[in-house]
N, CA, C and O of each residue as an XYZ file, in Angstrom:
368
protein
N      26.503    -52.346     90.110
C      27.812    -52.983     90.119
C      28.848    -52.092     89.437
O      29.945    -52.531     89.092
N      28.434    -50.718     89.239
C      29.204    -50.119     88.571
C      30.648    -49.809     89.327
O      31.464    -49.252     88.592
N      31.076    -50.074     90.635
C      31.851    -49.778     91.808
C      32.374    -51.117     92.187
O      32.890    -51.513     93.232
N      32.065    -51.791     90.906
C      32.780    -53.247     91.463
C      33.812    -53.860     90.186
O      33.746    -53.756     88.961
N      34.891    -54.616     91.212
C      35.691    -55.475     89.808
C      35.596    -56.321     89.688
O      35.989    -57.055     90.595
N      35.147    -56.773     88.774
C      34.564    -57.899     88.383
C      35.684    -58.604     87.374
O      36.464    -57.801     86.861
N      35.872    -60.072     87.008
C      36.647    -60.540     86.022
C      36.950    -60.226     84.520
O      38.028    -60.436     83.964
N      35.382    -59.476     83.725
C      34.977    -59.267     82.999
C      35.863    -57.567     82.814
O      36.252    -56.960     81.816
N      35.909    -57.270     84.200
C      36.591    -55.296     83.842
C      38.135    -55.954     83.864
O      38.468    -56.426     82.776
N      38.750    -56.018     84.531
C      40.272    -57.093     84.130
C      40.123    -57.735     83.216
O      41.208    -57.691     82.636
N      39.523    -58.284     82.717
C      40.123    -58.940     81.384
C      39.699    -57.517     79.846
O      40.277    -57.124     78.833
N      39.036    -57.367     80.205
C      38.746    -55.664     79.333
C      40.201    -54.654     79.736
O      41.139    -54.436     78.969
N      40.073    -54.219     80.942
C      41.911    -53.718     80.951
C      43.131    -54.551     80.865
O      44.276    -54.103     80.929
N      42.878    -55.522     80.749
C      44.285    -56.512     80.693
C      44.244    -56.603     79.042
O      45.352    -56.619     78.505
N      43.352    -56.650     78.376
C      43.120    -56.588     76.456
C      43.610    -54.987     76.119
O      44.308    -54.731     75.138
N      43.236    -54.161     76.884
C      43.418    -52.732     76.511
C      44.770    -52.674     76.565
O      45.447    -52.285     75.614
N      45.466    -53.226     78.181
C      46.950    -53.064     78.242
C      48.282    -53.490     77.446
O      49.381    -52.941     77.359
N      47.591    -55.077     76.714
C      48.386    -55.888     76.487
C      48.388    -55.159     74.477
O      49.323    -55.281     73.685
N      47.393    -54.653     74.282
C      47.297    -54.051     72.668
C      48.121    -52.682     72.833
O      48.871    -52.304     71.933
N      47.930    -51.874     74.157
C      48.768    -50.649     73.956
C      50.065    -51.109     74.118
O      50.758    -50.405     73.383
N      51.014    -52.217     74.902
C      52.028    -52.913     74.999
C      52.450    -53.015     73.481
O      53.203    -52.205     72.940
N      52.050    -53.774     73.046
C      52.500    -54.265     71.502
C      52.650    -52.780     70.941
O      53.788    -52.342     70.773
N      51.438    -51.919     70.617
C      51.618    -51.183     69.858
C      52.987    -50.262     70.407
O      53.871    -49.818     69.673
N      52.937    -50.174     71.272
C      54.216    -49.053     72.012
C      55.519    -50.147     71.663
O      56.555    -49.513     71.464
N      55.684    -51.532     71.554
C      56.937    -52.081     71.713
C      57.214    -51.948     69.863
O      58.314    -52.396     69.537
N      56.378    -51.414     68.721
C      56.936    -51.395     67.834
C      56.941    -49.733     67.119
O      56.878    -49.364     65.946
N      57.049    -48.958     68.444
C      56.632    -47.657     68.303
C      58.077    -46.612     69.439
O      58.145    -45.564     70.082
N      58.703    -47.438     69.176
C      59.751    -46.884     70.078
C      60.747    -45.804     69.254
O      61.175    -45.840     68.101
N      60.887    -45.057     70.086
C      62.091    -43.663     69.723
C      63.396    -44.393     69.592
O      63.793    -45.290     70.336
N      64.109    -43.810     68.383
C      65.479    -44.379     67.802
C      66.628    -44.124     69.372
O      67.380    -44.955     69.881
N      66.399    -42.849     69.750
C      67.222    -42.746     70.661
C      66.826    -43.138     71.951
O      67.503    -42.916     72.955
N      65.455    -43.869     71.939
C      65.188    -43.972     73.526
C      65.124    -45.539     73.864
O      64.389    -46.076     74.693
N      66.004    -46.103     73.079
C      65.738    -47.745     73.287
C      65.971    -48.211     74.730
O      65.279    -49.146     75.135
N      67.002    -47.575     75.661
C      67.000    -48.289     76.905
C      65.912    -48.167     77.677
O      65.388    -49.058     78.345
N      65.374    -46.357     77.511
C      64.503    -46.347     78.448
C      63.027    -47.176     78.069
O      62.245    -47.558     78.939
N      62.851    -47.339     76.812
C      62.002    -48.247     76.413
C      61.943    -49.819     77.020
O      61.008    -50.479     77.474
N      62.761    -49.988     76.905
C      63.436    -51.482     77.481
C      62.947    -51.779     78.872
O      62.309    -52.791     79.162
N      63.374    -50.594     79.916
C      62.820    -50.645     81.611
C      61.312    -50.784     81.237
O      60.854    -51.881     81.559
N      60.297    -49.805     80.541
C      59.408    -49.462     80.528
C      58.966    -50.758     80.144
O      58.102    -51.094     80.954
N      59.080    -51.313     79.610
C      58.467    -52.851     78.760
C      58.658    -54.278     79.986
O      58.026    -55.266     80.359
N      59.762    -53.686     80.213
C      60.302    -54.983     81.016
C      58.995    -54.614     83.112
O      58.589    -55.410     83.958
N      58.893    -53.308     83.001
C      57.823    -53.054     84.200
C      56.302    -53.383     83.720
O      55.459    -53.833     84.497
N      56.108    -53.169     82.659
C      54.557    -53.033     82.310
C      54.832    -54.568     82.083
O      53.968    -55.055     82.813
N      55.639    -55.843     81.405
C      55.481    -57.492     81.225
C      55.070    -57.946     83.167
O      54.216    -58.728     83.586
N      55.997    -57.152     83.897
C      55.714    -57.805     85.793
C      54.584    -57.466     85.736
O      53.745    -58.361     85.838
N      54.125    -56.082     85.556
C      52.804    -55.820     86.421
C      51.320    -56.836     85.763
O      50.313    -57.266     86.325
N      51.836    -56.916     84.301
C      50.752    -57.543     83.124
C      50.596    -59.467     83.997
O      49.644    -60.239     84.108
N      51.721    -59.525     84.326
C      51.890    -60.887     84.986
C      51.443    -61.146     86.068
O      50.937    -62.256     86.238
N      51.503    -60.050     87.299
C      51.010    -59.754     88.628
C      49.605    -60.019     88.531
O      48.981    -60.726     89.321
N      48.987    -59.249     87.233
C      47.776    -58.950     87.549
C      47.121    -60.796     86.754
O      46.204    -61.420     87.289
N      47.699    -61.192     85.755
C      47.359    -62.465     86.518
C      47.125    -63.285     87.261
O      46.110    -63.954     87.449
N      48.320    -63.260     87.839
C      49.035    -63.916     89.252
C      47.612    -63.840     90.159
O      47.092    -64.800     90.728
N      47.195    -62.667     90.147
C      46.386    -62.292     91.187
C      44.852    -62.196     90.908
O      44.076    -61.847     91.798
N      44.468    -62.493     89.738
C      43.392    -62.881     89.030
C      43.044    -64.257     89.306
O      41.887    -64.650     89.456
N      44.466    -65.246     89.393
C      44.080    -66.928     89.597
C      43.803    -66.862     91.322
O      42.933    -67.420     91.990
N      44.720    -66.106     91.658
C      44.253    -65.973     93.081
C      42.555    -65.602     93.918
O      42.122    -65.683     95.067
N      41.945    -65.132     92.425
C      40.591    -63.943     93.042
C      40.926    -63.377     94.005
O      40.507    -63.567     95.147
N      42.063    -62.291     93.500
C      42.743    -61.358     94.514
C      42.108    -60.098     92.927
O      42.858    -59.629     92.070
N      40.624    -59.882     93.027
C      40.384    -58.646     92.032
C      41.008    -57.284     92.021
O      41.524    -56.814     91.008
N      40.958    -56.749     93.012
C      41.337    -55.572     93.657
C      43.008    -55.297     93.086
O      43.356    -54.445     92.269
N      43.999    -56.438     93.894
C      44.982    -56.330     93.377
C      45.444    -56.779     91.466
O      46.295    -56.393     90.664
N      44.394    -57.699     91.458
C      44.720    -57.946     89.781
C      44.435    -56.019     88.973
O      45.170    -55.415     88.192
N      43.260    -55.629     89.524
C      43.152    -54.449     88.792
C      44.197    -53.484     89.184
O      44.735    -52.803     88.311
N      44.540    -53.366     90.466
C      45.445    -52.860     91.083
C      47.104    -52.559     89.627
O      47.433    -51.621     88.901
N      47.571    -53.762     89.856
C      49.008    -53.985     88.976
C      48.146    -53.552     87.464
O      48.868    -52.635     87.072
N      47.254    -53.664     86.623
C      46.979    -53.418     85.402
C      47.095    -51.866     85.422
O      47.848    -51.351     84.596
N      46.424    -51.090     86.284
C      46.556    -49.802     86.346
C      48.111    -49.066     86.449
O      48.253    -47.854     86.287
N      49.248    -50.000     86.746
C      50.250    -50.098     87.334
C      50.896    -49.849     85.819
O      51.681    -49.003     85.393
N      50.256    -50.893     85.241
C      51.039    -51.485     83.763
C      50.893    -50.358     82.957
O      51.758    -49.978     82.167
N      49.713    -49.760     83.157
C      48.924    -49.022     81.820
C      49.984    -47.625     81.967
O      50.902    -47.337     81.199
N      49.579    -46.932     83.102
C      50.614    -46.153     83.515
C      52.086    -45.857     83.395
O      52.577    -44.731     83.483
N      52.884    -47.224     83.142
C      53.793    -46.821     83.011
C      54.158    -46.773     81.243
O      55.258    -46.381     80.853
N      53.155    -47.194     80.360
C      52.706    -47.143     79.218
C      52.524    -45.788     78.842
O      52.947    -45.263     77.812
N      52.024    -45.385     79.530
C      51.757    -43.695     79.570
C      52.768    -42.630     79.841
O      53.058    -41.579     79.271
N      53.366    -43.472     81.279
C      54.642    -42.416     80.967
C      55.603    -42.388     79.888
O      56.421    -41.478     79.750
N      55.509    -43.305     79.186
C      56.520    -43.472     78.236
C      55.846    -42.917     76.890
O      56.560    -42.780     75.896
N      54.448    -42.588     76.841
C      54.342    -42.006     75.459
C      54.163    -40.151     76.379
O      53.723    -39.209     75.720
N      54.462    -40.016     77.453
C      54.468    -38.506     77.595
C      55.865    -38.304     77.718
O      56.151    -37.107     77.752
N      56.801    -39.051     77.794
C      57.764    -38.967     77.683
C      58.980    -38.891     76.240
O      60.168    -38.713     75.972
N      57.579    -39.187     75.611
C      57.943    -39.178     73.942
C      59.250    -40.815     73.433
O      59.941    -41.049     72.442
N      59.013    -41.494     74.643
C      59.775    -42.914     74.263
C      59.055    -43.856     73.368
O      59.645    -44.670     72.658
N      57.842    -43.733     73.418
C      57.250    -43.974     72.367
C      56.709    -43.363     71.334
O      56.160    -42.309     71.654
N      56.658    -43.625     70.220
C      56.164    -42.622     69.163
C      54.332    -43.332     68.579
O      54.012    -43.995     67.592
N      53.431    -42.717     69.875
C      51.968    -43.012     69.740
C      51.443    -41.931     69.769
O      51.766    -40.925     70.400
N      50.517    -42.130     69.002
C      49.606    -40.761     68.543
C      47.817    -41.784     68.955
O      46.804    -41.103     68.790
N      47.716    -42.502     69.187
C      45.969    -42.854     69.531
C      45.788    -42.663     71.323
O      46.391    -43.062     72.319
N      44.468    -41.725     71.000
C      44.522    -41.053     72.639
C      43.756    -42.221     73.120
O      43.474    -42.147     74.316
N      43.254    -43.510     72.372
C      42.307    -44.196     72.940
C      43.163    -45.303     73.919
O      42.668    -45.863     74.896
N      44.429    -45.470     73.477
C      45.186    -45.929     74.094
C      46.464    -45.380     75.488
O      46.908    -45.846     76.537
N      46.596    -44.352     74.795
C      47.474    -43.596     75.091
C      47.087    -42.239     76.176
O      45.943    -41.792     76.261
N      48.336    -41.662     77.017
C      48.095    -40.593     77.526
C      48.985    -39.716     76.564
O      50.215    -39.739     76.594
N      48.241    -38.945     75.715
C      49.558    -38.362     74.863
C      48.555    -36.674     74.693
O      49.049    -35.721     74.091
């Protein structure tokens, strides 16, 4: 089952996403507050989607939007809008 999504791998990336969320929303660059702002306000839809689509047992797409979320989490700490230094979270 290693090739499968199961509820158990979404709710493991939806915990991973929603802790790098927080940590990045109190980790923001003095000068980069707007672009922080888009970035937060895309990763809350996709974090929601992948609900949305979890109640649905739509797996595929629930994992789908989390990967969506995490990512744009990422661009924002390679972008230096966030100020994160843990690679366990982070693409930095």
């Amino acid at each position: 089952m290693k090739n499968t999504i199961t509820k158990q791998k979404i709710k493991k990336y939806y915990d991973l996403t929603s802790k790098a969320l927080k940590i990045a929303k109190t980790s923001i660059a003095k000068t980069k507050q707007k672009q922080a702002k888009e970035i937060i306000l895309m990763v809350e839809c996709y974090l929601n989607d992948s609900k949305y689509f979890e109640q649905k047992k739509d797996y595929v797409n629930a994992y789908g939007a989390l990967n969506y979320a995490h990512g744009w989490i990422d661009a924002g700490a390679r972008l230096k809008i966030f100020n994160v230094k843990d690679d366990r979270l982070f693409t930095v």
